[in-house]
C-alpha atoms as one frame of an Amber mdcrd trajectory, in Angstrom:
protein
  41.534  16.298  59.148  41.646  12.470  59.098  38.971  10.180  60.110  40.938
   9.527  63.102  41.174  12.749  64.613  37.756  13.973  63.637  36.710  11.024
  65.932  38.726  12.263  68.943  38.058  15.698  68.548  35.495  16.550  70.907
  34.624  20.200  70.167  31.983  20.164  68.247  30.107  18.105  70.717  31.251
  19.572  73.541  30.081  23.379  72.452  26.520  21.930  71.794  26.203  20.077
  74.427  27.610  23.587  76.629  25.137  25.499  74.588  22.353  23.097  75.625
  23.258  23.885  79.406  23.612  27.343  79.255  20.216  27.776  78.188  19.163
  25.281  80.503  20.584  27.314  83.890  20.030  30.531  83.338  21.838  33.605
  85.357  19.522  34.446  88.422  19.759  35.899  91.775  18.968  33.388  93.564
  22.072  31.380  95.409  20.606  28.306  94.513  20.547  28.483  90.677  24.251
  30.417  91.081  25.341  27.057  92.512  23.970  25.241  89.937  25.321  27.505
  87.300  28.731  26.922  88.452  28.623  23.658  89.166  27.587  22.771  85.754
  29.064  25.156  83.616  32.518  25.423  82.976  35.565  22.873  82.584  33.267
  19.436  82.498  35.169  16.745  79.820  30.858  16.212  78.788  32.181  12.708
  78.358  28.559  11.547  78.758  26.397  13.647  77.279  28.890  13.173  74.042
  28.634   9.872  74.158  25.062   9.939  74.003  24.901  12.565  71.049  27.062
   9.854  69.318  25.291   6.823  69.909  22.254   9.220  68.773  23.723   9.780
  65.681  24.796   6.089  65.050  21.043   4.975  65.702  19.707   7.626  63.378
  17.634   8.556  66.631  15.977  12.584  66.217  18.942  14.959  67.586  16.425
  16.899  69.527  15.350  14.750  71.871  18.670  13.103  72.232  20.276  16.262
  73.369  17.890  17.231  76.091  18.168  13.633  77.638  21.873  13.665  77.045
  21.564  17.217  79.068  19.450  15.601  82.144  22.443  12.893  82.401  25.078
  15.562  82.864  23.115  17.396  84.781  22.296  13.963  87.053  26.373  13.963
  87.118  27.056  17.335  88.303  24.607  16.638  90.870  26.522  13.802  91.905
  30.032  15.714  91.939  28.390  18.475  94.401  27.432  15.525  97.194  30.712
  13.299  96.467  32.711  16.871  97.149  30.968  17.611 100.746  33.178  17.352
 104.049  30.348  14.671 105.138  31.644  12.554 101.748  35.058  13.036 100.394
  35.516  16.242 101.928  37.034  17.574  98.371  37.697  21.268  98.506  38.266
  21.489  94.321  36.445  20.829  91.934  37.794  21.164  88.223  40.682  23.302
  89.947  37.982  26.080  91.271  36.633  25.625  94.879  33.869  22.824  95.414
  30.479  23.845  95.759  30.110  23.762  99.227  33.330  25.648  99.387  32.288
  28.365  97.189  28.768  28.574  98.291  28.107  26.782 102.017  27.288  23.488
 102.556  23.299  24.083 102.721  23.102  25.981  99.421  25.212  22.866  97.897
  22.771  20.312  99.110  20.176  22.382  97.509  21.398  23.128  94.434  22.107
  19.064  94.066  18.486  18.671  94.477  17.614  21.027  92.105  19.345  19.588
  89.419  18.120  16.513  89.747  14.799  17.428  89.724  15.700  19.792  86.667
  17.424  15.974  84.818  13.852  14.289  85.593  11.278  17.280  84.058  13.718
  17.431  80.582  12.769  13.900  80.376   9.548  14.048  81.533   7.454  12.999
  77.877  10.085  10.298  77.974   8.772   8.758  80.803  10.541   4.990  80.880
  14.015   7.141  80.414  12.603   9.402  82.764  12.368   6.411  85.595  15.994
   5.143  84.410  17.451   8.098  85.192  15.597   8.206  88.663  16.766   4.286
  89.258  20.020   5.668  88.787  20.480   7.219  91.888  18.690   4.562  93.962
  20.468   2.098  96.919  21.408   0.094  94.346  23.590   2.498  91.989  25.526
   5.962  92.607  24.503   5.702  96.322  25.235   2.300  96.783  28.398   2.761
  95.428  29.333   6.214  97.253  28.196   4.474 100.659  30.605   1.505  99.628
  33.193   4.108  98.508  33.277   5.440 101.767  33.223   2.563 103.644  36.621
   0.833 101.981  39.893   1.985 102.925  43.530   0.368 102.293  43.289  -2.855
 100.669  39.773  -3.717 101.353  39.267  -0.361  99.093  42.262  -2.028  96.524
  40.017  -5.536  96.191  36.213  -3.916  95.719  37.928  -1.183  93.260  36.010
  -2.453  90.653  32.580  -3.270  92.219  33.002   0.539  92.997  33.540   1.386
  89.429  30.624  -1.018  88.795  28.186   1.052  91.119  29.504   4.317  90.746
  30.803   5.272  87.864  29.493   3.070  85.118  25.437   3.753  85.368  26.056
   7.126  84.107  27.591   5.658  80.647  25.124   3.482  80.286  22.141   5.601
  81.013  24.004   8.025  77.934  23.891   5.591  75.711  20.053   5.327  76.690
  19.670   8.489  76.254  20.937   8.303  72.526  19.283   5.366  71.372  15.895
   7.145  72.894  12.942   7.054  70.101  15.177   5.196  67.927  14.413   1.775
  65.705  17.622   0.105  66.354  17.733  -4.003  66.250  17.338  -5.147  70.183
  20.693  -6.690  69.692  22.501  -3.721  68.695  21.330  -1.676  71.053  22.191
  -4.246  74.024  25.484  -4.380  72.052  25.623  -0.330  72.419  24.569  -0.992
  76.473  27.728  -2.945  76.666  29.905  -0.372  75.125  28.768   2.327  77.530
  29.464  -0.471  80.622  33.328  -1.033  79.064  33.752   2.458  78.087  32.824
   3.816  82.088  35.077   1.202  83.316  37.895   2.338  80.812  36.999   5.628
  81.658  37.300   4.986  85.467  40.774   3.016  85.065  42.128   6.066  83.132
  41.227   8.353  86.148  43.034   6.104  88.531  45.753   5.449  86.793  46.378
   9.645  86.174  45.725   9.602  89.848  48.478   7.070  90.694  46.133   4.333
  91.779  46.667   1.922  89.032  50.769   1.459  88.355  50.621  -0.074  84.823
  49.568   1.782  81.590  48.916  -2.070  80.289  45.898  -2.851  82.531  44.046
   0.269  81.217  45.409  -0.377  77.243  43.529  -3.543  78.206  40.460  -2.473
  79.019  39.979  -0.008  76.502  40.767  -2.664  73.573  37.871  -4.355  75.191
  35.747  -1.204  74.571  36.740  -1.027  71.318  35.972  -4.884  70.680  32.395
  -4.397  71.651  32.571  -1.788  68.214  33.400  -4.529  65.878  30.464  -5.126
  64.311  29.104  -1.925  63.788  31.919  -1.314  61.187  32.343   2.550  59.854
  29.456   3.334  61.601  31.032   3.305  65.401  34.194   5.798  63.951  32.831
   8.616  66.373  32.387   6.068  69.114  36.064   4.473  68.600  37.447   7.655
  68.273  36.005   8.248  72.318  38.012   5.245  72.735  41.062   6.925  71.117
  40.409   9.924  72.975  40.724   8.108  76.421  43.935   6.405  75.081  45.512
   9.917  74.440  45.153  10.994  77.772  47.291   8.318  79.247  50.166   8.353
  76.161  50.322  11.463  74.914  52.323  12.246  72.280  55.911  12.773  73.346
């Protein structure tokens, strides 16, 4: 396997970082940890939390700790998928082509379990308790709520010019609080870890670009090649070291030109 493709493959990751979560949720009777069983477990990308598990390993920062916080940020995701999929939101009946929470449990038990889960992303990260407050932030009026209430509020081309101030609000935190969660306990330089920062802000907004343009939102291929060459510029510096971080990059750029 070349250096290339040991960057894009994702497997590895992905089962640890699956692993982690299983163990995290486990089975119960109650229908508010079934709901957040399913809506964690299953056909998640784990885009973030492998991102952070790669910045962890770039910093040299102690695996341990970087997989539980890389855990509370997918977990702080999932809770965010349950509320963007309610009829009172985007009204989404799938979710990773199974019924939506709501749909599969009821609207109430949804709503719980989204609670839950957030307060389950807070206590793994409770001894770290600056990340711990970064991940709360993260949620506040001024990140994945702002930018679901401004989500819902655009339509037609109002939605078109504010596409990326949505992106921006909704979509990028989460990348940047996984590369937090990495680079926790770790001795890295300030500069590269604001340097890392940046990469997780480029790499969301690639990340979000891809999306819409597999959706049909975005027309040309170009504006997203764009973007992620930018991700990949923020790299530069680090040399060798950011292979398993370009190679996230690569894996984006497969999913929009795949191999004929």
């Amino acid at each position: 396997m070349t250096a290339l493709s040991e960057g894009i493959d994702l497997l590895e990751d992905r089962n640890l970082v699956e692993g982690q979560l299983d163990s995290l949720l486990a089975p119960g009777a109650d229908a508010v940890q079934a709901a957040m069983r399913y809506a964690v477990l299953g056909a998640g990308q784990r885009l973030r939390p492998i991102l952070a598990l790669r910045v962890a390993r770039l910093v040299a920062a102690d695996p341990a700790v970087s997989l539980l916080a890389a855990s509370a940020v997918e977990l702080l995701h999932c809770a965010s998928l349950i509320v963007d999929d309610l009829p009172c939101m985007d009204n989404a009946p799938l979710r990773r082509n199974r019924p939506a929470v709501h749909v599969e449990f009821g609207e109430a038990t949804a709503v719980l379990a989204a609670f839950a889960l957030v307060a389950q992303a807070a206590r793994l990260v409770a001894g770290e308790s600056c990340f711990q407050l970064r991940l709360l932030a993260t949620l506040d009026s001024n990140g994945l709520i702002a930018g679901q209430a401004l989500d819902l509020a655009m339509t037609g081309p109002r939605r078109e010019r504010n596409r990326s101030r949505v992106t921006g609000m909704k979509t990028v935190p989460l990348f940047v609080l996984a590369v937090e969660a990495g680079a926790l306990g770790s001795e890295s330089p300030h500069g590269e870890r604001e340097r890392l920062l940046r990469f997780g802000r480029e790499f969301g907004i690639a990340y979000q670009m891809m999306d819409d343009y597999l959706d049909g939102e975005i027309a040309t291929r170009e504006v997203v090649d764009r973007q992620l060459a930018r991700a990949r510029g923020v790299l530069a510096l680090f040399g060798d070291r950011a292979g398993e971080l370009c190679g996230l990059v690569d894996y984006l750029h497969a999913r929009i030109a795949p191999e004929s």
